[in-house]
Backbone bond lengths (Angstrom), bond angles and torsions (degrees), N, CA, C in turn:
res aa  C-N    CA-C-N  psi(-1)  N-CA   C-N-CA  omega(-1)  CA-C   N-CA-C  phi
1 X - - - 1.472 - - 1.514 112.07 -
2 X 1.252 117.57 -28.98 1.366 121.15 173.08 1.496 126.53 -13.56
3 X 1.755 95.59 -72.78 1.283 128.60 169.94 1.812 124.86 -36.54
4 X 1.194 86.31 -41.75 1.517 105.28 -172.48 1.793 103.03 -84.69
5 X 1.114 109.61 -39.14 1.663 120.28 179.49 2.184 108.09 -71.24
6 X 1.361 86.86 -21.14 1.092 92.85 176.71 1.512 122.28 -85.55
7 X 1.219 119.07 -2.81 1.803 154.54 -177.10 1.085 108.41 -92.48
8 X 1.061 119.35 -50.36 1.305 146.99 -142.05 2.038 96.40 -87.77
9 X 1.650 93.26 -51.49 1.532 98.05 -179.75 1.313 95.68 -76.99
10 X 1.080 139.64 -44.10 1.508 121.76 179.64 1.510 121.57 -33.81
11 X 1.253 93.85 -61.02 1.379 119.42 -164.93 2.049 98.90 -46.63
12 X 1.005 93.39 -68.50 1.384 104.84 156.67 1.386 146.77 29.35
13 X 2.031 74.80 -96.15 1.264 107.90 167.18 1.311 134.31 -77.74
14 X 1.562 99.65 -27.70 1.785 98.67 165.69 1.682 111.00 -92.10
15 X 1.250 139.89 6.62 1.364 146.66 118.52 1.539 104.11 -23.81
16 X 0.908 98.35 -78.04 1.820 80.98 -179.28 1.404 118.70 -71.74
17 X 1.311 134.44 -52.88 1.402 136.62 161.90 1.511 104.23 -2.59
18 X 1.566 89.39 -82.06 1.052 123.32 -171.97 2.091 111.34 -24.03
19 X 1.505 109.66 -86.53 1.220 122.53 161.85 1.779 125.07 -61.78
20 X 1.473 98.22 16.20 1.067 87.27 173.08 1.837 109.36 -116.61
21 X 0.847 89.45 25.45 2.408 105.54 -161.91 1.575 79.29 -73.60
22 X 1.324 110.41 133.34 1.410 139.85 167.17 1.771 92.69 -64.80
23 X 0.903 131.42 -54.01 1.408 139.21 179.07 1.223 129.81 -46.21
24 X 1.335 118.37 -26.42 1.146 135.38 -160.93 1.718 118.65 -88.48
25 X 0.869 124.16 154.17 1.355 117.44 174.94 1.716 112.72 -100.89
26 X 1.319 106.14 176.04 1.533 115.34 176.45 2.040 111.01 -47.04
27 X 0.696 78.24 -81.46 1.925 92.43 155.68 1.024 141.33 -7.74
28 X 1.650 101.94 -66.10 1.236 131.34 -174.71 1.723 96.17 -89.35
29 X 0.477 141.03 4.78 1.766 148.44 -164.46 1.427 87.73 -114.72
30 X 1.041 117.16 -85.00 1.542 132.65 176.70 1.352 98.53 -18.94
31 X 1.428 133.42 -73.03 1.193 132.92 -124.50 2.314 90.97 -101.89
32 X 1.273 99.31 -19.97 1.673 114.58 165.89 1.596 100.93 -73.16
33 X 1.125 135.56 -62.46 1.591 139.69 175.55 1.588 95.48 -42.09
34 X 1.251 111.39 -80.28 1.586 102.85 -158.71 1.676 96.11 -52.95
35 X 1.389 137.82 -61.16 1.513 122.26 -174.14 1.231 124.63 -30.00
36 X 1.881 110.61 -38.86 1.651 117.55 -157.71 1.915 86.53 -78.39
37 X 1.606 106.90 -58.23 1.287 115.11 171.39 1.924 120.19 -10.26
38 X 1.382 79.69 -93.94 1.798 103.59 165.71 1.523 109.51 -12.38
39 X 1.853 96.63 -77.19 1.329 113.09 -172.13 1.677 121.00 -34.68
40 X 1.363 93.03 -58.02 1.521 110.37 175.40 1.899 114.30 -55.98
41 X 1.303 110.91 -68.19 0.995 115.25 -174.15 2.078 108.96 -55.01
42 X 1.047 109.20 -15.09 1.883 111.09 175.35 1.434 100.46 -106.92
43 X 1.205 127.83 9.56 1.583 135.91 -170.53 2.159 80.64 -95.70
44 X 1.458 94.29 -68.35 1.269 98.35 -179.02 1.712 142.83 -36.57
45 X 1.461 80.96 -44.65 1.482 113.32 -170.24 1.963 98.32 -73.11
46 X 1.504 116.93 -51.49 0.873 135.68 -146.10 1.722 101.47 -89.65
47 X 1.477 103.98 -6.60 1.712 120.33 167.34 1.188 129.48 -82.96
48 X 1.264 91.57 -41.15 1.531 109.62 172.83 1.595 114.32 -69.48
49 X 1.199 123.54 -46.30 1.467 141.22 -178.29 1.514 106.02 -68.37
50 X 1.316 122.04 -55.61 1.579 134.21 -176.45 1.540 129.30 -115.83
51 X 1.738 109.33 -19.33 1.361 91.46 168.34 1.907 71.37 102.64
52 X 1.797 89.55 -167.23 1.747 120.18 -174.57 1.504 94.95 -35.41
53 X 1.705 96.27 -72.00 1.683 117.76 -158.54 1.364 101.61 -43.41
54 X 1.469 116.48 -40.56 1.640 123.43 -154.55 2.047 100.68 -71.17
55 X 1.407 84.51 -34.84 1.761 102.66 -178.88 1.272 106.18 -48.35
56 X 1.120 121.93 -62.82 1.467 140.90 -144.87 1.843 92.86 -85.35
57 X 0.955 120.25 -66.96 1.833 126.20 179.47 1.566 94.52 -36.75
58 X 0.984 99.66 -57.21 2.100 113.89 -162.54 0.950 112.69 -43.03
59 X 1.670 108.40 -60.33 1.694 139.35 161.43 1.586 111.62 -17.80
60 X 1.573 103.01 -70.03 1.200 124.29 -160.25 1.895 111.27 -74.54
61 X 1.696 102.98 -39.51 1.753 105.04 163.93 1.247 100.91 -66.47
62 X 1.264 128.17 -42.05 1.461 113.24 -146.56 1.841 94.94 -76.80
63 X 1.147 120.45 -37.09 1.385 128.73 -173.43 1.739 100.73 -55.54
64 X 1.201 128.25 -72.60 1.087 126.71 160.14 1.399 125.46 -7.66
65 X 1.244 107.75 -85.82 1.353 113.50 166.69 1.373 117.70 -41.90
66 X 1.243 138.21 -66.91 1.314 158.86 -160.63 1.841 87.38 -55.31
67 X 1.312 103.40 -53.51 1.933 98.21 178.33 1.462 128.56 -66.66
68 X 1.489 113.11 -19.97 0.942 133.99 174.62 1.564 122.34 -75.46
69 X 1.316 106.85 -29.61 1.159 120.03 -179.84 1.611 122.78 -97.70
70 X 1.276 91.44 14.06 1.858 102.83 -171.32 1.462 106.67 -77.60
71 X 1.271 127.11 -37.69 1.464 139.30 150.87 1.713 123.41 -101.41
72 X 1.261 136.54 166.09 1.327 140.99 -156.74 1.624 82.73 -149.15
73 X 1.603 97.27 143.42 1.538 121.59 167.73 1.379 97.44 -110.38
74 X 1.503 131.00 91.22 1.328 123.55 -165.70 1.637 110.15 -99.26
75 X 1.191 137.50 141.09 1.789 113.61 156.98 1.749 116.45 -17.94
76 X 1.139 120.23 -56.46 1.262 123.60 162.97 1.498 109.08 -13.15
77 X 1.722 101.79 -89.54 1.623 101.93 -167.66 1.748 109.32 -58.73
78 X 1.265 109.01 -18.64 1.633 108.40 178.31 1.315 95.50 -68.49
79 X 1.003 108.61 -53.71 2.158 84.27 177.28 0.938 132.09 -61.65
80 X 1.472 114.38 -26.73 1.523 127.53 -171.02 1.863 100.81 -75.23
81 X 1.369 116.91 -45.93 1.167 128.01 147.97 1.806 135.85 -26.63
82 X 1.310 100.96 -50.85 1.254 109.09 -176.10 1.648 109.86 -80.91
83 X 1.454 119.68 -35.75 1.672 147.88 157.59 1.426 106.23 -15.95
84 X 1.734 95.71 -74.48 1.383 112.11 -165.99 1.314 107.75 -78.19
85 X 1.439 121.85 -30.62 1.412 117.88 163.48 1.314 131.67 -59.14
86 X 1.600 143.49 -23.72 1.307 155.16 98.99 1.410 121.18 17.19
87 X 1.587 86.88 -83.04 1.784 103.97 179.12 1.831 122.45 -87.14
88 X 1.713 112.63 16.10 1.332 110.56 149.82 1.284 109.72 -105.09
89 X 1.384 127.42 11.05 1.874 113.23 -158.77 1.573 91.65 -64.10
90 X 1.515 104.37 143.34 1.344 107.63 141.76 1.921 90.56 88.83
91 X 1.193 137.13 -12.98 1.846 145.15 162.21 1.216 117.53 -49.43
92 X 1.144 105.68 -57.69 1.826 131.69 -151.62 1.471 122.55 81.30
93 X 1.717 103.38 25.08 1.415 112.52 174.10 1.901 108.65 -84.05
94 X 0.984 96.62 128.58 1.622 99.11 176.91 1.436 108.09 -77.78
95 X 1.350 121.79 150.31 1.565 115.83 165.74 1.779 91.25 -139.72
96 X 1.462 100.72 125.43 1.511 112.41 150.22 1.260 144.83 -161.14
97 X 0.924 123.82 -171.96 1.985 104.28 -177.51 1.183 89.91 -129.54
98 X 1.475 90.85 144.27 1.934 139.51 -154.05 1.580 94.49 -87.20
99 X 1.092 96.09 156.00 1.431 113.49 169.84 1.635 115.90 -60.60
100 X 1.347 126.01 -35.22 1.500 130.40 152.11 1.410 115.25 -68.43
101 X 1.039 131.05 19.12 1.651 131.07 157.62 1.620 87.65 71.68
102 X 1.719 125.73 61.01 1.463 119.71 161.57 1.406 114.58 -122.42
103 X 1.296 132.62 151.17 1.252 124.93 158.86 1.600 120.46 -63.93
104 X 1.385 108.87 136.59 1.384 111.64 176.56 1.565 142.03 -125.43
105 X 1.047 135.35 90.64 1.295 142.96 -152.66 1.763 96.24 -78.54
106 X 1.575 95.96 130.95 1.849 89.06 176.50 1.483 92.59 -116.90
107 X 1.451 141.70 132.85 1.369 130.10 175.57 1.630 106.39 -137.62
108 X 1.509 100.30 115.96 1.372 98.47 163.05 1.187 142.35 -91.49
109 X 1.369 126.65 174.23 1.465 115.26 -156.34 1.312 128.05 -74.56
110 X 1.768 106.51 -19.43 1.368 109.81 167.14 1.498 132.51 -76.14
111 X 1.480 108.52 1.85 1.705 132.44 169.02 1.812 101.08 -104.95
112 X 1.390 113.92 -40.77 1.210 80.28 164.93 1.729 143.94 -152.60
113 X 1.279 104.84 11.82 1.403 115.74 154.66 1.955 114.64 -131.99
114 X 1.582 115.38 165.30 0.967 111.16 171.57 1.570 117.00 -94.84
115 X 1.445 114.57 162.63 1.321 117.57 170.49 1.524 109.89 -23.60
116 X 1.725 110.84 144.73 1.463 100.70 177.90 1.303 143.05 30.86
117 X 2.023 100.12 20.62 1.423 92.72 -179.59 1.785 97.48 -114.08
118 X 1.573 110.67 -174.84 1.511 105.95 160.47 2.193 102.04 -142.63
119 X 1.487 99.17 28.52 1.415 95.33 156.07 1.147 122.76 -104.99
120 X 1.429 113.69 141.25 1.423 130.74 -165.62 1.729 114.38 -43.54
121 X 0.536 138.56 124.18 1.926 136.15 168.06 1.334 97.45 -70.92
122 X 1.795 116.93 135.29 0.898 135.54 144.05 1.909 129.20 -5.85
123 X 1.358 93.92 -79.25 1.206 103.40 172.88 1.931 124.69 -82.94
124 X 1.153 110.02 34.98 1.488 127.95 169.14 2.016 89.52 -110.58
125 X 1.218 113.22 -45.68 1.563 113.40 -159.75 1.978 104.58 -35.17
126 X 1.661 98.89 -57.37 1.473 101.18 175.68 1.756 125.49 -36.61
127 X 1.610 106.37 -52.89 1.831 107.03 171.87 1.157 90.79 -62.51
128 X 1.362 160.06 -38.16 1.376 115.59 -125.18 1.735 68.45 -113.23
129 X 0.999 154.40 -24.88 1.471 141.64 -147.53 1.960 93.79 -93.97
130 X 1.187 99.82 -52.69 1.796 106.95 157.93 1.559 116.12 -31.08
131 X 1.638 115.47 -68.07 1.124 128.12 170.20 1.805 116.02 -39.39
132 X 1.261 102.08 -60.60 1.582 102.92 -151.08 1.790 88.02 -76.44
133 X 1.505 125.20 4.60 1.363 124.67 -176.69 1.423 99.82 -67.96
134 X 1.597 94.11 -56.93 1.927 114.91 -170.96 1.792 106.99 -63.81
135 X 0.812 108.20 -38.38 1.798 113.20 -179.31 1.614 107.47 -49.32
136 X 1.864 106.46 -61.96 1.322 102.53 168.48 0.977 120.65 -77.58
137 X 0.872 139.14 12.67 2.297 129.48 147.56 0.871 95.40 -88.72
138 X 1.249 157.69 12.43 1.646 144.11 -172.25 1.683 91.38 -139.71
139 X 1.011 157.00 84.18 1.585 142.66 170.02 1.447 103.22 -101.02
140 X 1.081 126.16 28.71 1.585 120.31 141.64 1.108 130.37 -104.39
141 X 1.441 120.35 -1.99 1.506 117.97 151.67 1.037 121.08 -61.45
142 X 1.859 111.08 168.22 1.203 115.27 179.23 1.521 92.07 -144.68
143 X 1.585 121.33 132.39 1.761 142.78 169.35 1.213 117.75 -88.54
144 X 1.227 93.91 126.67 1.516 123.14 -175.54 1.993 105.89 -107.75
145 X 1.006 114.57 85.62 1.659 108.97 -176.85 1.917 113.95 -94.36
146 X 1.338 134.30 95.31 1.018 127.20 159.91 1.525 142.17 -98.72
147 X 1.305 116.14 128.13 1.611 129.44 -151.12 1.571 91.33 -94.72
148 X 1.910 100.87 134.74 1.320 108.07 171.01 1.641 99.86 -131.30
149 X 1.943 105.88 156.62 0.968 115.34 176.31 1.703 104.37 -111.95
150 X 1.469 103.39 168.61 1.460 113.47 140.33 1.499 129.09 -60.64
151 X 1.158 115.88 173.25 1.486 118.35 170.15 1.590 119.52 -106.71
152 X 1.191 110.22 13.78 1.572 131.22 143.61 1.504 116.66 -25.61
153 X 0.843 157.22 105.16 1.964 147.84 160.30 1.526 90.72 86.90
154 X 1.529 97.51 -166.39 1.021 127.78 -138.95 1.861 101.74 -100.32
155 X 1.559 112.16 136.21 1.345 99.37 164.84 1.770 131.93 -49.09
156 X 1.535 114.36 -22.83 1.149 127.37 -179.27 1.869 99.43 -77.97
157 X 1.285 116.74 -14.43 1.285 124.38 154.45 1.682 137.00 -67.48
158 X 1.657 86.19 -79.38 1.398 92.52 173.61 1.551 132.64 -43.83
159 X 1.372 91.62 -53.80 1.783 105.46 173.69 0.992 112.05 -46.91
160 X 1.092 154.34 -65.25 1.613 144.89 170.29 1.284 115.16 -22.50
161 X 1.688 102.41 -65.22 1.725 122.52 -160.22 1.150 74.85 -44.48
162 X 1.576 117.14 -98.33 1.635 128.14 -168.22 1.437 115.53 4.58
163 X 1.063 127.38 -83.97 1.342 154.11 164.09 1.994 99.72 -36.55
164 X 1.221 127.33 -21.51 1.696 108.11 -177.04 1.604 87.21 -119.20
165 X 1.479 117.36 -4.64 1.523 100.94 168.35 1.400 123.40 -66.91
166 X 1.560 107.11 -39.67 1.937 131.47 -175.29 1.433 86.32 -71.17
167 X 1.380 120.94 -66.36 1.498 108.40 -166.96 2.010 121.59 -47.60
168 X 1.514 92.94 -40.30 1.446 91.07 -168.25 2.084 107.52 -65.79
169 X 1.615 107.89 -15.88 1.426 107.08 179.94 1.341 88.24 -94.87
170 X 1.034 155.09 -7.43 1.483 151.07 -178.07 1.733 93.85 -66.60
171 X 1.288 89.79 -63.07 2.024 102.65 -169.97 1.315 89.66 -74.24
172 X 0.928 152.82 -49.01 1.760 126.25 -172.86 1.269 101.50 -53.88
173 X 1.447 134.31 -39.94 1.581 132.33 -137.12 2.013 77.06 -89.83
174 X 0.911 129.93 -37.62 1.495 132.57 -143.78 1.650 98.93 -89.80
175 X 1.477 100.49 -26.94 1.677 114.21 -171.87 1.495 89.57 -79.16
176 X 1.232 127.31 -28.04 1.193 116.00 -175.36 1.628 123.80 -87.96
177 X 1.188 115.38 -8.05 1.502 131.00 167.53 1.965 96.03 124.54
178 X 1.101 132.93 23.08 1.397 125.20 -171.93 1.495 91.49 -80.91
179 X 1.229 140.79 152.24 1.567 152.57 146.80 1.613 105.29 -50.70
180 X 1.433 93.11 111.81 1.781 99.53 163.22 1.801 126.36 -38.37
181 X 1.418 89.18 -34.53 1.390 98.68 -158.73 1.641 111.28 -97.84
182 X 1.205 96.16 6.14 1.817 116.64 172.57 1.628 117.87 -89.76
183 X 1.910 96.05 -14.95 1.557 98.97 -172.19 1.470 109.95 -114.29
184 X 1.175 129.23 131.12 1.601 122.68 153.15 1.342 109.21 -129.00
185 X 1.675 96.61 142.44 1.599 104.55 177.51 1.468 122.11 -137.85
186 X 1.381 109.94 143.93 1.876 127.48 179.89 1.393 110.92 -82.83
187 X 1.247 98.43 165.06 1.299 101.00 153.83 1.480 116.54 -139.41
188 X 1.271 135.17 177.32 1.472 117.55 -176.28 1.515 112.31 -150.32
189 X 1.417 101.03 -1.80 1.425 93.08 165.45 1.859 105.24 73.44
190 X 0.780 124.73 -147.99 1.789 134.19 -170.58 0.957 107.42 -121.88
191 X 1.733 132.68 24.96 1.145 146.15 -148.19 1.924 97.12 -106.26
192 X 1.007 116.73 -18.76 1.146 124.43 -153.38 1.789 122.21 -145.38
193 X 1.828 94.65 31.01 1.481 95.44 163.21 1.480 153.62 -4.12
194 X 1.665 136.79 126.82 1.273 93.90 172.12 1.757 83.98 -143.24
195 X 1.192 105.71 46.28 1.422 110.31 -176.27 1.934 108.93 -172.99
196 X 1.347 95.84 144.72 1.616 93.43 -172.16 1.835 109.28 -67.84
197 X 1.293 75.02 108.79 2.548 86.83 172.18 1.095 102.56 -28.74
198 X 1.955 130.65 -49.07 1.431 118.71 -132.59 1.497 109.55 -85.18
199 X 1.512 111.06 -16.83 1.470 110.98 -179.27 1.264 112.04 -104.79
200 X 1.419 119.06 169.19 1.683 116.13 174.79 1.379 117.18 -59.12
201 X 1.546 121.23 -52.67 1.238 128.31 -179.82 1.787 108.28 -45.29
202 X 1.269 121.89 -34.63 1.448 111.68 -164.92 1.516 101.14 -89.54
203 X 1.009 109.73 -29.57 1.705 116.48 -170.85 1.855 96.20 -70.05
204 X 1.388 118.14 -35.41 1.251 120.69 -175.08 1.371 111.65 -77.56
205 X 1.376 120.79 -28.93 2.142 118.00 160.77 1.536 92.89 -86.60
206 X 0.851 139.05 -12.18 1.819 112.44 -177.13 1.682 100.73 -100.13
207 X 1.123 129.12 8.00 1.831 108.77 170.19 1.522 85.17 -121.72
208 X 1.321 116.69 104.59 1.334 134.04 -172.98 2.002 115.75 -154.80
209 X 1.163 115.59 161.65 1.225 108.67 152.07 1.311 120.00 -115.33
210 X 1.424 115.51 179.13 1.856 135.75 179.01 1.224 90.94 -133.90
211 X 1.649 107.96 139.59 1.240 126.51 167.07 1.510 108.59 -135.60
212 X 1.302 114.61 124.87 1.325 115.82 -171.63 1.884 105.72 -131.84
213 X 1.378 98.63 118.86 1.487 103.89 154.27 1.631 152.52 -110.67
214 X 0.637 137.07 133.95 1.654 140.75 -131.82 1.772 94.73 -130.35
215 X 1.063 99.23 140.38 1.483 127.83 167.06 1.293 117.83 -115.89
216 X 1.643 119.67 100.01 1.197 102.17 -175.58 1.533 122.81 -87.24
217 X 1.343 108.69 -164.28 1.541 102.78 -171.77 1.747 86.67 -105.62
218 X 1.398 111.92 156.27 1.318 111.61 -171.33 1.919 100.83 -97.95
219 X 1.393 112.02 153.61 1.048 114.73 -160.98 1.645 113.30 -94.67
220 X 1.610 103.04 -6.25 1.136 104.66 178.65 1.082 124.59 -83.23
């Protein structure tokens, strides 16, 4: 058994590592916990049944699973999904779910801030008042809001904006009755492209935000 106890502490230790990355988001923590979790708990299972070999297989399903299960694609977010899909037709706001089973808000800058600004536009107020509808029928989510820039000015620029774009939908969502403590938000500066800088069109999808919400799996 040694051997296996000796797995076992590994496993462990990057369990915490793991959820403990300064880098990481709410989410992403989550979805590292349930893997290390998993891992361990099919490490266990998989000792008893097989011995070393059984350890190591167990480890490796159980990790899987355990990551998989760090967020839930529930009917829930399918409604919450279908909501926001409704109330962007016709924006150019994207709505979809992530490869981690999250909701995802794509918003560009001409829906909802201006050049170099981080106050809300008018015509963003409607999604986000839609939005913060679905949030409170759902209060087991948790928002993830990240602010992107162009590559316009200066990083001693952008980085801020980024960072007062998430905040300024943070405080709309909160003005609207959302829980402070349901939201955290990044920013990223121009660090994180998803359109070519050199022309107008790309600079106009890259100063945008992402809003992502997560359903977690309950721990009980």
């Amino acid at each position: 058994m040694k051997p296996i106890l000796q797995s076992l502490t590994c496993i462990a230790l990057a369990v915490g590592v793991l959820s403990g990355c300064a880098n990481m988001n709410e989410t992403q923590q989550g979805t590292a916990k349930g893997a290390g979790i998993g891992a361990a708990a099919g490490a266990v299972l998989g000792a008893v049944v097989g011995g070393r070999s059984g350890a190591v297989t167990g480890a490796v399903l159980g990790g899987a699973a355990g990551a998989v299960g760090g967020n839930i694609w529930s009917k829930k977010m399918q409604d919450q999904k279908t909501a926001m899909e409704k109330a962007t037709v016709g924006t150019g706001v994207a709505v979809t779910q992530t490869s981690d089973n999250r909701l995802k808000l794509d918003i560009p800058s001409d829906v909802s801030f201006d050049v170099g600004r981080s106050a809300i536009k008018s015509n963003f107020d409607p999604i986000l008042n839609q939005f913060a509808t679905t949030l409170l029928q759902h209060p087991e989510t948790t928002i993830s809001i990240v602010g992107h820039t162009d590559s316009t000015g200066t990083e001693a620029i952008n980085n801020p904006l980024s960072f007062d774009r998430a905040n300024a939908a943070r405080d709309y969502l909160a003005g609207r009755g959302v829980a402070r403590n349901r939201i955290s938000t990044d920013g990223r500066g121009a660090r994180e492209p998803v359109a070519d800088n050199g022309t107008t069109q790309g600079r106009d999808k890259n100063r945008r935000i992402e809003i992502y919400v997560a359903e977690q799996v309950s721990s009980r």
